[in-house]
Residue frames relative to the residue before (quaternion, step in Angstrom):
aa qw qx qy qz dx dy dz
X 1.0000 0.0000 0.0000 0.0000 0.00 0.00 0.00
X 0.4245 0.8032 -0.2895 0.3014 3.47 1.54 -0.68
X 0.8142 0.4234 -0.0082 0.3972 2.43 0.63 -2.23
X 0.4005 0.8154 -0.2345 0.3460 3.31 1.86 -0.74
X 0.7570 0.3509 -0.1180 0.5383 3.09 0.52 -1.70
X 0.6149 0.4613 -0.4856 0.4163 3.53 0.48 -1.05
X 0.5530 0.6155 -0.4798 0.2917 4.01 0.54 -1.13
X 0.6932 0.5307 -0.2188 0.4359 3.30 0.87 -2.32
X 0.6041 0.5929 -0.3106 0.4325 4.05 0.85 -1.04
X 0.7251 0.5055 -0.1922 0.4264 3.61 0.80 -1.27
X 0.5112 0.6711 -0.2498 0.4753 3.43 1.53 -1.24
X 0.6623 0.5746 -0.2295 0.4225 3.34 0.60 -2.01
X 0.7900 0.5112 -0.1131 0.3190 3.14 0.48 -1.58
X 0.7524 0.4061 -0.2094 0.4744 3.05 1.52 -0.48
X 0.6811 0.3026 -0.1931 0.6381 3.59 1.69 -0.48
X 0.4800 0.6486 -0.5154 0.2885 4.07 0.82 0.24
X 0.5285 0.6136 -0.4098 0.4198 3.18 0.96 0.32
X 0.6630 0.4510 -0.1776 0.5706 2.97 0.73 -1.37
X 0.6495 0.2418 -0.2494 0.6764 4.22 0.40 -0.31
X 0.4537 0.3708 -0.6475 0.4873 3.84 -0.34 1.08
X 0.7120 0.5176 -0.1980 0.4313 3.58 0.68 -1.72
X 0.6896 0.5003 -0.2434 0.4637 3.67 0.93 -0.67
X 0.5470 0.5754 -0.2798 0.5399 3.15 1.56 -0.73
X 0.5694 0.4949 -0.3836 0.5325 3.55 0.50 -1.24
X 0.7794 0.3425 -0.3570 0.3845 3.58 -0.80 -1.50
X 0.7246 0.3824 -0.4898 0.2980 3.90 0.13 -0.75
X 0.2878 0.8962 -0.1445 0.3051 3.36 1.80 -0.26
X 0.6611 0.1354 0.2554 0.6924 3.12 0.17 -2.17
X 0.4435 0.6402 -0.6040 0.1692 3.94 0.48 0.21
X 0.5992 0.4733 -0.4507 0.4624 3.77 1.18 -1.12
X 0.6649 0.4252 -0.3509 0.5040 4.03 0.44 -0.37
X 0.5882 0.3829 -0.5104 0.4969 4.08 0.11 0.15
X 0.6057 0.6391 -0.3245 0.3455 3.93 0.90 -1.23
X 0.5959 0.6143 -0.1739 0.4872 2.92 0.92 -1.20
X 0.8456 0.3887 -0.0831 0.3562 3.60 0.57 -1.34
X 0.2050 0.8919 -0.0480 0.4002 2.58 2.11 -0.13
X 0.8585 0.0116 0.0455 0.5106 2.34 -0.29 -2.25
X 0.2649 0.7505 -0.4954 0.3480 3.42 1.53 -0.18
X 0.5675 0.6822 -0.2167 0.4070 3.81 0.75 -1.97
X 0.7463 0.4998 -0.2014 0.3908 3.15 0.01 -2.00
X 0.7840 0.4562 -0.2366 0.3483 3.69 0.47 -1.84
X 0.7706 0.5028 -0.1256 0.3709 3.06 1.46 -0.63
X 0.6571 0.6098 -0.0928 0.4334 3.45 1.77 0.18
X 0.3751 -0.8406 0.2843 0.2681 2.83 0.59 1.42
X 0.8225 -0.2256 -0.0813 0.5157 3.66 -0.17 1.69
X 0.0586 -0.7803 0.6195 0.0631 3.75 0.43 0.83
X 0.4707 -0.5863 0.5975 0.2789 3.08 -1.82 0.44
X 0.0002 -0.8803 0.4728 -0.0398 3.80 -0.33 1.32
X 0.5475 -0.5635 0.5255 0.3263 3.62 -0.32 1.06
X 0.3301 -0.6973 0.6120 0.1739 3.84 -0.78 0.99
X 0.6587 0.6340 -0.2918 0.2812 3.49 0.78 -1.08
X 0.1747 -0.8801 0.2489 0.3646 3.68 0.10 0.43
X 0.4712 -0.6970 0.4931 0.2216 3.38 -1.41 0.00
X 0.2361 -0.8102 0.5359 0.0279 2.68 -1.58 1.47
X 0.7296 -0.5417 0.4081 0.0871 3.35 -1.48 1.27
X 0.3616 -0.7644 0.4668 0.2588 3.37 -0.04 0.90
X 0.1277 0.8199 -0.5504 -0.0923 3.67 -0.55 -0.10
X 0.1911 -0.8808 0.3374 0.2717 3.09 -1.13 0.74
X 0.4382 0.5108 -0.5329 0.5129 3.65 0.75 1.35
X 0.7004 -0.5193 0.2960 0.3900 3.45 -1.47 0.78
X 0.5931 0.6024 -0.4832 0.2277 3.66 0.82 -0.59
X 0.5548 -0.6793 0.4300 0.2140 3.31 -1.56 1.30
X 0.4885 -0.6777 0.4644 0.2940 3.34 -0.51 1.82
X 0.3131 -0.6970 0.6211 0.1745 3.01 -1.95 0.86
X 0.6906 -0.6215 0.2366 0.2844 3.74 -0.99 1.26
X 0.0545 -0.8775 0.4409 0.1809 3.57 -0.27 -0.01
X 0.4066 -0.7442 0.4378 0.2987 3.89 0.05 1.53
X 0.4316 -0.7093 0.5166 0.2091 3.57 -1.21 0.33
X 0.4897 -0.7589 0.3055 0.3017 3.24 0.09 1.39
X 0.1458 -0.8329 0.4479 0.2906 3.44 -1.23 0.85
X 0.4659 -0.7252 0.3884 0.3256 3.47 -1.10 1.21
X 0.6489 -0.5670 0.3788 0.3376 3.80 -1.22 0.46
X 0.2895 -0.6029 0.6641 0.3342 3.76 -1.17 0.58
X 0.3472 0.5627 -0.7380 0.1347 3.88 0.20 -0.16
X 0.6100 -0.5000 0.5191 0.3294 3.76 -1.83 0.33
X 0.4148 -0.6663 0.5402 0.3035 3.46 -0.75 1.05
X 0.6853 -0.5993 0.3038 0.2810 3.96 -1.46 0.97
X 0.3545 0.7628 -0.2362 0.4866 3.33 1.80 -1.01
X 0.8194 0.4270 -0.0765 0.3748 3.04 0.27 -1.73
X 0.8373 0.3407 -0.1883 0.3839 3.03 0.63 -1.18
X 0.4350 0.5260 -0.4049 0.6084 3.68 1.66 -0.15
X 0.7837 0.3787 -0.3794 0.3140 3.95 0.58 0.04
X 0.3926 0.6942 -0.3221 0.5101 3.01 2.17 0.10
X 0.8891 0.1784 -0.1673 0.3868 3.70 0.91 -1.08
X 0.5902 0.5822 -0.4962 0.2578 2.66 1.70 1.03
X 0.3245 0.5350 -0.4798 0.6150 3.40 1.88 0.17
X 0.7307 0.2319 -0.4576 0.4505 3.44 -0.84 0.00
X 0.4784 0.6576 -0.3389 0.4731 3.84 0.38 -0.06
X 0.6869 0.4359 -0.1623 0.5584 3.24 0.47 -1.89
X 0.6902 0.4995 -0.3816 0.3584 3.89 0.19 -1.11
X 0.7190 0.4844 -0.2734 0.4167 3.35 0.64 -1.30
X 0.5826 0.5078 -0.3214 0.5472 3.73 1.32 -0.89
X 0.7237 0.4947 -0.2920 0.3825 3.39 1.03 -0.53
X 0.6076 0.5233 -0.1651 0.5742 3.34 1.47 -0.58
X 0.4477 0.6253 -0.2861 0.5716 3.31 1.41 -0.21
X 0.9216 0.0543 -0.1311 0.3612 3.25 -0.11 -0.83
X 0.6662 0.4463 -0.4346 0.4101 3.31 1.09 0.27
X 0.6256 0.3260 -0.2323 0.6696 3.57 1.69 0.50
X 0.5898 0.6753 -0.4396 0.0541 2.92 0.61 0.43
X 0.3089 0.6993 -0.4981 0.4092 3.49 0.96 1.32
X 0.4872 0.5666 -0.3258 0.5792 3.56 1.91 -0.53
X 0.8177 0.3197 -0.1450 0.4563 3.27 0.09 -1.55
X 0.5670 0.4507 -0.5171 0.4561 3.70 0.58 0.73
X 0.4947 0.6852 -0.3464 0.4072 3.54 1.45 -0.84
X 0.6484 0.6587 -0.2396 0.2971 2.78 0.87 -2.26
X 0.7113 0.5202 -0.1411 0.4511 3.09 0.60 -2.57
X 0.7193 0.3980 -0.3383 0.4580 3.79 0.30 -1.06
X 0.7018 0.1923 -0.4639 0.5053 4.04 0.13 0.29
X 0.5105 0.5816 -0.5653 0.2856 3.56 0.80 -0.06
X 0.6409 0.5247 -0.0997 0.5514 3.88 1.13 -1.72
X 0.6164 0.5628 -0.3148 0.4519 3.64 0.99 -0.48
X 0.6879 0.4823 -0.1221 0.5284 3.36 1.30 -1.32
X 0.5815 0.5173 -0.3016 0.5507 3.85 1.10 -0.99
X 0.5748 0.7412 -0.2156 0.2715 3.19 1.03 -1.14
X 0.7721 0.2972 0.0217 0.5613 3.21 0.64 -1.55
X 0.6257 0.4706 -0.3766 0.4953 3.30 0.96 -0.21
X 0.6646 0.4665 -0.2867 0.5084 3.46 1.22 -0.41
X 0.6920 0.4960 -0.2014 0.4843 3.55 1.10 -0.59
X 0.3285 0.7964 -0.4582 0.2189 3.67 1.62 -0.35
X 0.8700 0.2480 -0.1907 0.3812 3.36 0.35 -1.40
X 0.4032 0.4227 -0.5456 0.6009 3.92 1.02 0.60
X 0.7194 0.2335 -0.4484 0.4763 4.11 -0.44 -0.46
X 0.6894 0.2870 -0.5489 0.3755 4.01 0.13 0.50
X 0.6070 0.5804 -0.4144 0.3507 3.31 0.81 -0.13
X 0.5725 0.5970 -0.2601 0.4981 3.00 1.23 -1.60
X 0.5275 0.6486 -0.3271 0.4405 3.98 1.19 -1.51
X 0.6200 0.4641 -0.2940 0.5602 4.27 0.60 -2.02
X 0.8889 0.2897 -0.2990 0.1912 3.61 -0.38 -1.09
X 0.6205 0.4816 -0.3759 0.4917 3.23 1.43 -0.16
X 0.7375 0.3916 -0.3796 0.3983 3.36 0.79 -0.12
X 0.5325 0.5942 -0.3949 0.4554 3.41 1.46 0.59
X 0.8395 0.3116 -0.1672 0.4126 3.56 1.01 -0.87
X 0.7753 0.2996 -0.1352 0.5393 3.38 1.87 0.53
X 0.2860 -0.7766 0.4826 0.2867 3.29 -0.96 0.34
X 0.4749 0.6125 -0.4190 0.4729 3.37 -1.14 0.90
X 0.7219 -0.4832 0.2702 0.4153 3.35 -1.44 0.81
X 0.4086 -0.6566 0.5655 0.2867 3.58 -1.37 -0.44
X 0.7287 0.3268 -0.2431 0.5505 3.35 1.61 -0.36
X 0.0068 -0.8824 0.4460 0.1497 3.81 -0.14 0.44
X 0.1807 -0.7210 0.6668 0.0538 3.58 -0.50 1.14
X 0.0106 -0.6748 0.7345 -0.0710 2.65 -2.24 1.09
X 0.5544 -0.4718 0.5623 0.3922 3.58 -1.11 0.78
X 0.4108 0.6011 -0.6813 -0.0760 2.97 -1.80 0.74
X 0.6888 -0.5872 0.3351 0.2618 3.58 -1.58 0.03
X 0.1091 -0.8166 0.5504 0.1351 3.32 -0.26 1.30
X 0.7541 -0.3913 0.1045 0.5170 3.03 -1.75 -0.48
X 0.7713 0.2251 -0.2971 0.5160 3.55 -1.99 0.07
X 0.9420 -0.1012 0.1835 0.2622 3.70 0.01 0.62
X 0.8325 0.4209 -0.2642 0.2450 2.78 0.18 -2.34
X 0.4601 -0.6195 0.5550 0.3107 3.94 -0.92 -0.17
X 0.0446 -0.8881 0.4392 -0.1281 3.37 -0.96 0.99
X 0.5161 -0.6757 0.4434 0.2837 4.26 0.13 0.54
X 0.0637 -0.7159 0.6948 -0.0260 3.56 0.34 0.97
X 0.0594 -0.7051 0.6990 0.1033 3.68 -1.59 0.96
X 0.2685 -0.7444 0.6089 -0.0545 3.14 -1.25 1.29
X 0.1673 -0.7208 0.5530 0.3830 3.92 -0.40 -0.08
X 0.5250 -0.7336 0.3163 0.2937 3.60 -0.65 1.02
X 0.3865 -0.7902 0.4754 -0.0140 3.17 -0.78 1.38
X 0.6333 0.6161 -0.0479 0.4660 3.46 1.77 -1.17
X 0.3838 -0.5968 0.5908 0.3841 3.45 -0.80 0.17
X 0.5228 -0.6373 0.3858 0.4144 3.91 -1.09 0.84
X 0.7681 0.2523 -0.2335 0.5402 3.92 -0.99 1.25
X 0.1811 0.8120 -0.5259 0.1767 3.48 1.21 0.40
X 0.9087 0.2288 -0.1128 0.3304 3.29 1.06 -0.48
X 0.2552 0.8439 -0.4280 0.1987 2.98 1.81 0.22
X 0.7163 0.4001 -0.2066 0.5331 3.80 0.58 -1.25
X 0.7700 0.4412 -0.2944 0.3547 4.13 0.63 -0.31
X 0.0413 -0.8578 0.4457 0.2526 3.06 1.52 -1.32
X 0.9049 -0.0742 -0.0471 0.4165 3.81 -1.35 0.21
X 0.2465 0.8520 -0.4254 0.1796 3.79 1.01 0.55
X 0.1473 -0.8267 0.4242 0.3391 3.68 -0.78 0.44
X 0.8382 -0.3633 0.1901 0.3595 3.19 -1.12 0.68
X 0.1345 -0.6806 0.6862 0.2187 4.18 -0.03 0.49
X 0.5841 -0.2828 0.7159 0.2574 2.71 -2.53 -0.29
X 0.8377 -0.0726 -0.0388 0.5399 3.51 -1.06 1.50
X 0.1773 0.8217 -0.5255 0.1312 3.32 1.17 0.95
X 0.4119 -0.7267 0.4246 0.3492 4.21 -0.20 1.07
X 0.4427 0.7180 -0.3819 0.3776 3.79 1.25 -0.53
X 0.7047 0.2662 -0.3197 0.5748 3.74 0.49 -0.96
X 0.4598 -0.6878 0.5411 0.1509 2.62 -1.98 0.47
X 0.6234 -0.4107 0.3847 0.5429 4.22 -0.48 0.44
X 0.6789 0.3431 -0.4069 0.5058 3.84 -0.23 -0.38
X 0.5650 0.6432 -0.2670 0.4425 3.94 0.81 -1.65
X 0.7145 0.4486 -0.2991 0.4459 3.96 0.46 -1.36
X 0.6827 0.3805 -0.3422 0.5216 4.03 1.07 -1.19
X 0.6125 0.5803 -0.4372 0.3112 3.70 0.53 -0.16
X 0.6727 0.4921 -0.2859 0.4728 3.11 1.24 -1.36
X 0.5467 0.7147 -0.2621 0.3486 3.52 0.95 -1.24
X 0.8639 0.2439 0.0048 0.4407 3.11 1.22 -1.38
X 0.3900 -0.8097 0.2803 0.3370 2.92 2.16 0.81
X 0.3773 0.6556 -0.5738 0.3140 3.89 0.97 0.94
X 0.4721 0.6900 -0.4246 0.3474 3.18 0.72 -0.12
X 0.7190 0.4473 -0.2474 0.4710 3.66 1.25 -1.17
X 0.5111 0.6903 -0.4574 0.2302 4.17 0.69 -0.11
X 0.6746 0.3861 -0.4235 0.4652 3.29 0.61 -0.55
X 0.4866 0.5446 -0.6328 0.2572 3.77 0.73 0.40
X 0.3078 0.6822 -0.5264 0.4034 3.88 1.60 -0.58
X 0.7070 0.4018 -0.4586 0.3583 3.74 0.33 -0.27
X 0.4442 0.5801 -0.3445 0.5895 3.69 1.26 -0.41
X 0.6520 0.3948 -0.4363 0.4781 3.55 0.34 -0.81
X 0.8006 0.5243 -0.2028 0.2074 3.60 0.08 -0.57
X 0.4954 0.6105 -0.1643 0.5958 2.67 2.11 -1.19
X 0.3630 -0.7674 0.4442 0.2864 3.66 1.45 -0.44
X 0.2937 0.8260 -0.3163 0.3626 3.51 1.46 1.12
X 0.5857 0.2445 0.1088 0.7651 2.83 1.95 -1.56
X 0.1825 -0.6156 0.7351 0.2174 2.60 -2.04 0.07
X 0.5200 -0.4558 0.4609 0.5563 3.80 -1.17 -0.15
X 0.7937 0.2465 -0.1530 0.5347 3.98 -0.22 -0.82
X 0.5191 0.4491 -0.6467 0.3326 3.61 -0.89 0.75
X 0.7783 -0.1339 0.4182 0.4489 3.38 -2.53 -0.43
X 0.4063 -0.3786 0.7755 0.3003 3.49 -2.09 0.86
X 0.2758 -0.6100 0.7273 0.1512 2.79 -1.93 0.82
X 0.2407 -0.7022 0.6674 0.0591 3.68 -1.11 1.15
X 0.8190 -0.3961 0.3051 0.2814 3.51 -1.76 0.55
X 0.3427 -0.6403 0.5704 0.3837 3.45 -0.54 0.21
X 0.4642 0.4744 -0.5559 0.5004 3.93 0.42 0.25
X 0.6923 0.5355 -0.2610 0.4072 3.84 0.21 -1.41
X 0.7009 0.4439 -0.1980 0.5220 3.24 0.74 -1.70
X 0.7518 0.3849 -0.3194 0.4296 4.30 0.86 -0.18
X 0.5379 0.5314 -0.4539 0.4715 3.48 1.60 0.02
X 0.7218 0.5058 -0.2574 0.3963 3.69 1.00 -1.65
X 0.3441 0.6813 -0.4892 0.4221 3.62 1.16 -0.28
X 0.9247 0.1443 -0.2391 0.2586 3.33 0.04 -1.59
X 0.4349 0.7457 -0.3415 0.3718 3.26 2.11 -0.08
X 0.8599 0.2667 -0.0298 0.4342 3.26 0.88 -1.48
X 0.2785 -0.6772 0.5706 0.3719 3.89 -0.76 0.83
X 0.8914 0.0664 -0.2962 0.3365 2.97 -1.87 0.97
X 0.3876 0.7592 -0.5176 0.0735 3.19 0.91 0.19
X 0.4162 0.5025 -0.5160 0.5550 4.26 1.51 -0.07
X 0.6553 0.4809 -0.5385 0.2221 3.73 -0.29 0.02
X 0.4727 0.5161 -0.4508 0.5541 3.83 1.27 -0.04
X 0.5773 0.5249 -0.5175 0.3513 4.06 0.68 0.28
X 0.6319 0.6152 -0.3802 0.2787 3.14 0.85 -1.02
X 0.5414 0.6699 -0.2741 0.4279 3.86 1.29 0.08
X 0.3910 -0.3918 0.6900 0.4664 3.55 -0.92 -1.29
X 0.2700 -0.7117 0.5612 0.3251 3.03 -1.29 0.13
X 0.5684 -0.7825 0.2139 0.1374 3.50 -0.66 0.75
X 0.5175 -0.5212 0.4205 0.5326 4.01 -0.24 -0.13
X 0.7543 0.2043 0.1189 0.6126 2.95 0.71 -2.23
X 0.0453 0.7277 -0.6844 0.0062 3.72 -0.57 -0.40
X 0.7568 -0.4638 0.3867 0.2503 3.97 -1.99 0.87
X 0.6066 0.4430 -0.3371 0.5675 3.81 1.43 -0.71
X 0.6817 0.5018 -0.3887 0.3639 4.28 0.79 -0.46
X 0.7489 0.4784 -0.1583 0.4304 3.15 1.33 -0.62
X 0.7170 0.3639 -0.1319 0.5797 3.44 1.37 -0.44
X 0.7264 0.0799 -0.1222 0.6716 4.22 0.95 -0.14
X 0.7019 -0.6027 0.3307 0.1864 3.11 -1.64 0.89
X 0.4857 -0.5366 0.4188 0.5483 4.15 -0.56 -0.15
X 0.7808 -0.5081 0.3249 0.1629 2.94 -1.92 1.01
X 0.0303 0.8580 -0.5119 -0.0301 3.55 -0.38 0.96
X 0.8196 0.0085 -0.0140 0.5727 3.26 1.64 -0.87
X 0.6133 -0.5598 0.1826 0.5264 3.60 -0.97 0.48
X 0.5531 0.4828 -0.5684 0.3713 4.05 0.96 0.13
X 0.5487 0.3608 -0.6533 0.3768 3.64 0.43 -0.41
X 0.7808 0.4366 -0.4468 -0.0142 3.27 -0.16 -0.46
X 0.3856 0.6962 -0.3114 0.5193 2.87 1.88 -0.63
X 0.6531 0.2504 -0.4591 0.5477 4.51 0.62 -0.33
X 0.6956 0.3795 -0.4806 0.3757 3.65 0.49 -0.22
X 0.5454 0.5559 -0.4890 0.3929 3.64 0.29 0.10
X 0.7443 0.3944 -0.2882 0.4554 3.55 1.11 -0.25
X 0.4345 0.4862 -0.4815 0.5856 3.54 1.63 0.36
X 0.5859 0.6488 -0.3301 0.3562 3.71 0.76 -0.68
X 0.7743 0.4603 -0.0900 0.4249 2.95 0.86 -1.65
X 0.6984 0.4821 -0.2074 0.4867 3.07 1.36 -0.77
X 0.3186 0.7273 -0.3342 0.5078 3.88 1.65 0.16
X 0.8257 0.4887 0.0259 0.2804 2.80 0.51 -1.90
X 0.5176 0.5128 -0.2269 0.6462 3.14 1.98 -0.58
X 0.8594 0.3684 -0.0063 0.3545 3.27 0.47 -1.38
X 0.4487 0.7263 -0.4003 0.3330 3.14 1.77 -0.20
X 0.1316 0.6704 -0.7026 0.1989 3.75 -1.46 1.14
X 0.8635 -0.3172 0.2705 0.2840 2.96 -1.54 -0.06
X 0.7773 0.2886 -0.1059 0.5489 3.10 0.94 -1.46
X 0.3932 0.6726 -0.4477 0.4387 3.86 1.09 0.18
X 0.7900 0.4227 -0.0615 0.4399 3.43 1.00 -2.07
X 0.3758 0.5550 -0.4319 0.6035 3.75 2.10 0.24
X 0.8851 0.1572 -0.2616 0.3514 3.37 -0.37 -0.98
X 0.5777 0.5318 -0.5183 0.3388 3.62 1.10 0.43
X 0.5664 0.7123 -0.1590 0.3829 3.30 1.46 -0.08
X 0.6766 0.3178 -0.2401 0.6194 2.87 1.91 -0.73
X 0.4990 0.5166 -0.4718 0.5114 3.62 1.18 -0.06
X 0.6571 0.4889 -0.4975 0.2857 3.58 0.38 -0.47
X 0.2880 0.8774 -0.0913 0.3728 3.39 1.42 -0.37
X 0.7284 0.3609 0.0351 0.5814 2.97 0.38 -1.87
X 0.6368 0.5064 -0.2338 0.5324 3.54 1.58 -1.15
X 0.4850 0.5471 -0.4124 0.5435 3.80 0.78 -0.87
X 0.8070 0.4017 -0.3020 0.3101 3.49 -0.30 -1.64
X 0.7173 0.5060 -0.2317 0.4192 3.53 0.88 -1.37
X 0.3436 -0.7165 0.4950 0.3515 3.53 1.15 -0.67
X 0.1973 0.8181 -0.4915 0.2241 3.85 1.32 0.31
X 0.9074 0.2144 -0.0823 0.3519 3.35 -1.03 0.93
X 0.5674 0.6086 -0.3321 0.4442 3.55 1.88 -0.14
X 0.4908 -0.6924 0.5238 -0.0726 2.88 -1.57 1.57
């Protein structure tokens, strides 16, 4: 029995290392698994043994296999946020070294969406003005486009017909007696200005630039106002940085602060200028801001 124990003692001593370490791992195995697979989901394509793997158990029953999960092909976020930002960059790039094209482009593109979206307000608008007034439904006037040239601006008439025959070149007042009750919700609601979308197309206008004013207006303020010919060097515009940011013309100082929203456009004008003047105009549409 001596010799027994000493045998079992000597054994111990020589393999109790090794069975501490075996002990541990069957241990902390449910916590390495775990970390594992933690590893695995998270690693951008690990190299996984196909063969599967079996589960220790500790009764005789014959472990059942576990497949190795497969990981998704979706495009990793990284990746794709560097996909739209090169495509991003081109267009921003194409933007601004063309961008006298790609305003062209954009302005019959929004011109065309335009009117097709606006159809049924310009026939309605079309019934009620031709019910509560006499006189056209479309009203042209001469004004000054860019570099000069002179050009039919269409308006839908807002006025009683000859509204100006006895005032001439006047601007528009507050509770001005000239418009008529249909004429006040048009202006109010800036429907009056769509059929200029034809101007946009005709390549007269643009959507974003300087109002164009009369060539009478545009030969008095010349001699009133410095720089006031630099708002030609543009198109003139539907909307434009002075409609959205100062109020409608009452005297010759508004115009003189709007000539410096003008001027300042015109420096600064790009793509992403003519986005957010577009969505402020909006906010202006909705609020009725600035109607005459």
């Amino acid at each position: 029995m001596k010799h027994e124990n000493q045998a079992k003692f000597r054994y111990l001593k020589r393999n109790g290392i090794a069975l501490l370490l075996l002990l541990g791992l069957f241990l902390l195995e449910p916590s390495l698994k775990e970390k594992l697979s933690f590893a695995i989901t998270y690693t951008d394509r690990p190299t996984v043994s196909s063969n599967p793997i079996k589960t220790p158990q500790l009764d005789t029953a014959e472990a059942t296999p576990i497949k190795t999960p497969v990981k998704s092909r979706a495009p990793e976020p990284s990746s794709l946020f560097l996909i739209l930002a090169g495509v991003g960059g081109v267009i921003a790039r194409f933007a601004r070294k063309s961008f006298e094209q790609f305003k062209r482009g954009s302005d019959i593109f929004l011109a065309i969406l335009g009117l097709f979206i606006a159809s049924p307000l310009l026939i309605l608008a079309t019934i009620l003005i031709k019910a509560t007034s006499q006189g056209p439904i479309i009203y042209k006037q001469r004004r000054v486009g860019k570099n000069g040239e002179i050009f039919m601006i269409r308006k839908l008439r807002t006025m009683y017909a000859n509204a100006e025959k006895t005032t001439g070149a006047i601007w528009a007042r507050k509770n001005d007696s000239r418009i008529t009750p249909i004429g006040r919700i048009l202006r109010k609601t800036h429907i009056d200005e769509i059929p200029q979308l034809l101007n946009v197309i005709k390549g007269e206008m643009s959507i974003v630039g300087p109002r164009p004013e009369r060539p009478e207006m545009v030969r008095d303020l010349k001699e009133l106002i410095l720089d006031y010919e630099k708002r030609l060097q543009v198109k003139p515009g539907i909307t434009g940085l002075a409609q959205v940011w100062h109020k409608y013309d009452e005297t010759v100082e508004d115009v003189k602060k709007k000539i410096k929203y003008d001027i300042l456009y015109i420096k600064k004008m790009c793509l992403l200028v003519d986005l957010r003047i577009m969505a402020n105009t909006f906010v202006v549409v909705l609020t009725g801001k600035g109607a005459r």
